[in-house]
Legacy VTK file of the C-alpha trace (Angstrom):
# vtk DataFile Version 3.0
C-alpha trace
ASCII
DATASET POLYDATA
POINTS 183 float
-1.276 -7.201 25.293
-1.297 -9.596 22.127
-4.320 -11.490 23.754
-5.975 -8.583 24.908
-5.790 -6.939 21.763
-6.957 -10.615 19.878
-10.031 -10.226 22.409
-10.890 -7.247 21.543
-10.899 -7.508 17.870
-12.373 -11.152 17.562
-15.108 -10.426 20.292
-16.628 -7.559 18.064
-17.434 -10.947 15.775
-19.595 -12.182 18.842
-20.966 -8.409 19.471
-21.547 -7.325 15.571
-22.936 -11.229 14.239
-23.758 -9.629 10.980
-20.080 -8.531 10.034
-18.948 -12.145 10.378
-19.898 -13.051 6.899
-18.446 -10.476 5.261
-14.885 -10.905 7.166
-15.245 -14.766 6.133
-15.293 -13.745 2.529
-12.390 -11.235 3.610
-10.401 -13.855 4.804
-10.673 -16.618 3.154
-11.033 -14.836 -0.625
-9.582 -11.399 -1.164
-6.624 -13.623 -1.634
-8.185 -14.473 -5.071
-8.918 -10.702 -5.853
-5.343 -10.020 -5.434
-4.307 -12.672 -7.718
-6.484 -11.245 -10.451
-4.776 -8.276 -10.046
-1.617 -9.458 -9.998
-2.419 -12.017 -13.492
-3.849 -8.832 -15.144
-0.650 -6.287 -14.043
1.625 -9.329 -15.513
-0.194 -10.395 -18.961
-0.821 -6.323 -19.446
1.709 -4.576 -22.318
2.903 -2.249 -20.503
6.671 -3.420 -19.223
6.436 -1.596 -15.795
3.392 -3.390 -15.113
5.631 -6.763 -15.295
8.538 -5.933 -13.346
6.169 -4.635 -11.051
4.605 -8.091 -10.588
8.390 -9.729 -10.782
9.188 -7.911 -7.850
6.059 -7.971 -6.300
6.358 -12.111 -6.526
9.900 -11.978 -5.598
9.210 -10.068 -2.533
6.329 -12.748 -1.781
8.924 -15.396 -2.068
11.798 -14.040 -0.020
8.886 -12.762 3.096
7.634 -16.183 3.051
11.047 -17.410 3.335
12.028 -15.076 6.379
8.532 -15.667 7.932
8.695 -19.618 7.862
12.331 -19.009 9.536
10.960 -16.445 11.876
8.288 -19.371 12.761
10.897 -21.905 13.936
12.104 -19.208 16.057
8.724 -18.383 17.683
5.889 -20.857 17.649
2.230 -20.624 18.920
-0.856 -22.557 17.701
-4.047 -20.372 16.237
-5.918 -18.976 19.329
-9.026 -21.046 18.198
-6.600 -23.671 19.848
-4.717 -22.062 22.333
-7.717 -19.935 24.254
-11.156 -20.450 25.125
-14.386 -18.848 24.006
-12.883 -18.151 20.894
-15.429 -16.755 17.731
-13.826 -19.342 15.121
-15.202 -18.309 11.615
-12.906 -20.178 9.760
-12.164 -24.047 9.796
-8.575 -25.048 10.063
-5.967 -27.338 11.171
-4.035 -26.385 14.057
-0.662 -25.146 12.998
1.951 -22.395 14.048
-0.069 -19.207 13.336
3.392 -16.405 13.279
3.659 -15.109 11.062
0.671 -14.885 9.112
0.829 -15.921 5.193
-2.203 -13.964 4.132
-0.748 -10.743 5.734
2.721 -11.262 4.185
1.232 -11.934 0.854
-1.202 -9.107 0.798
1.663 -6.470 1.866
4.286 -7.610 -0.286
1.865 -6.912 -3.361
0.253 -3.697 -1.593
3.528 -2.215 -0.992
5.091 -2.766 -4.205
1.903 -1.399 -6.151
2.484 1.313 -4.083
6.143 1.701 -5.051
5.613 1.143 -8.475
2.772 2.925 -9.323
1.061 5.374 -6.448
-2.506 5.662 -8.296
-5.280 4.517 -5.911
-3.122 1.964 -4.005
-4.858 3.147 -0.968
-7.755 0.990 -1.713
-5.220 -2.014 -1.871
-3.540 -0.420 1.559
-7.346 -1.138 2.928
-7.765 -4.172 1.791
-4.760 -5.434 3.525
-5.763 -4.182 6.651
-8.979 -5.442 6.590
-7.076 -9.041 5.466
-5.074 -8.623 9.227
-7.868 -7.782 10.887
-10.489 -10.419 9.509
-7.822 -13.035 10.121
-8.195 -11.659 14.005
-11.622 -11.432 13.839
-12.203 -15.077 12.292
-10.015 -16.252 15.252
-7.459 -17.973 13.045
-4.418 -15.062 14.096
-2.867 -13.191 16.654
-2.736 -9.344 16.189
1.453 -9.885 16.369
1.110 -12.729 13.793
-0.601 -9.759 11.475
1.813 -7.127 12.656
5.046 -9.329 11.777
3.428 -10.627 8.278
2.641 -7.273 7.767
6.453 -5.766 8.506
7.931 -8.723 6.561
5.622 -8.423 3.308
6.388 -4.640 3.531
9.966 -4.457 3.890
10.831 -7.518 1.548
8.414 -5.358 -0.926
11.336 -2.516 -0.516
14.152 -4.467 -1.037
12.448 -5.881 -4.214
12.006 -2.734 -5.207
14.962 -1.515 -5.185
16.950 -4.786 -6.483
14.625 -6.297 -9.417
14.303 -3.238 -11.058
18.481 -3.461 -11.453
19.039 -7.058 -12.382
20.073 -7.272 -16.319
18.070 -9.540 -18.605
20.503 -10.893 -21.128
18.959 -10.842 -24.674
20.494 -13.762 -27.097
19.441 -11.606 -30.521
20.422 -8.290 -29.124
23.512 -9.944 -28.034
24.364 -11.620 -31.712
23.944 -8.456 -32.616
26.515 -7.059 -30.939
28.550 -9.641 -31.965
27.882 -9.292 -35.378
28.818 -5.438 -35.540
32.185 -6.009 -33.888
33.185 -8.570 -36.186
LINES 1 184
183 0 1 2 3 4 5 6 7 8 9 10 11 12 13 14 15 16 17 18 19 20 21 22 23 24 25 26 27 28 29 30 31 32 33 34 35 36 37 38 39 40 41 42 43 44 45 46 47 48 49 50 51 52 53 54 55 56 57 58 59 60 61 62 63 64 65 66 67 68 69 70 71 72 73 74 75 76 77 78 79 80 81 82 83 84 85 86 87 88 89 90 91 92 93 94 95 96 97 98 99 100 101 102 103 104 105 106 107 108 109 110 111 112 113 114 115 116 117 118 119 120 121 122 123 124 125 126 127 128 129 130 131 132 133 134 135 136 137 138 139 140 141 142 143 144 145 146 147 148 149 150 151 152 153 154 155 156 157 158 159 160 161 162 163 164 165 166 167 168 169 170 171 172 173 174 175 176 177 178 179 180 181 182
């Protein structure tokens, strides 16, 4: 079923040519779109907009983590190496395509904008998906290497979530502070 649905999706790149350009880009540099987003949300003055991006990168971290230990576990090379008649868009060493790194970064930050702040996330929730699917579609990933990156980015989003917004930030002048009054 994985191939089958890999077939499907990356021979629409042989069927609809002109798309092919426009899912490079997709791949290869929405990457840098989310950045931006993410270097604007953190250097912003508004304090939500930080911890938002502190658990946004700690999610990123901790998915990347359980995705390059879910890769020793499973292992298959790019399908532009493993199957034939493949539509490669995309140039790349052969390497152990599960999960995908583009899908778990793009969720982890989709998610957690969603979390944090609700307001036109959708767009980002589209963006993602086109991310999986261009990464399909360029030949460079499974639709199970999107589909795990995707539940990984997404669920270590959650826990971030729910734990950075807890941890206590220990400041040294409002501490002397206290200090000072009790003496």
């Amino acid at each position: 079923m994985n191939i089958e649905l890999f077939r499907m999706i990356n021979d629409a790149g042989k069927e609809f040519e002109i798309l092919n350009p426009v899912m490079v880009i997709i791949a290869n540099n929405a990457i840098y779109l989310l950045a931006a987003a993410v270097l604007i949300y953190l250097f912003s003055r508004n304090p939500g907009d930080r911890l938002m991006v502190v658990s946004g990168l700690v999610a990123i971290l901790l998915a990347e983590v359980a995705g390059k230990l879910a890769g020793i576990f499973h292992s298959n090379h790019q399908p532009f190496a493993a199957l034939a008649e493949v539509n490669q868009l995309i140039d790349m060493e052969v390497n152990n395509s599960f999960p995908s790194d583009h899908t778990i970064i793009f969720f982890s930050m989709t998610v957690t904008f969603w979390l944090f702040k609700r307001k036109h996330t959708y767009l980002w929730a589209l963006l993602a998906l086109l991310v999986g699917i261009s990464r399909i579609w360029a030949g460079v990933h499974y639709p199970a290497d999107i589909a795990v990156g995707a539940i990984l980015g997404s669920a270590f989003a959650y826990i971030g979530y729910r734990l950075i917004p807890k941890v206590k930030y220990v400041n040294k002048n409002d501490l002397a502070g206290k200090e000072m009054k009790n003496i």
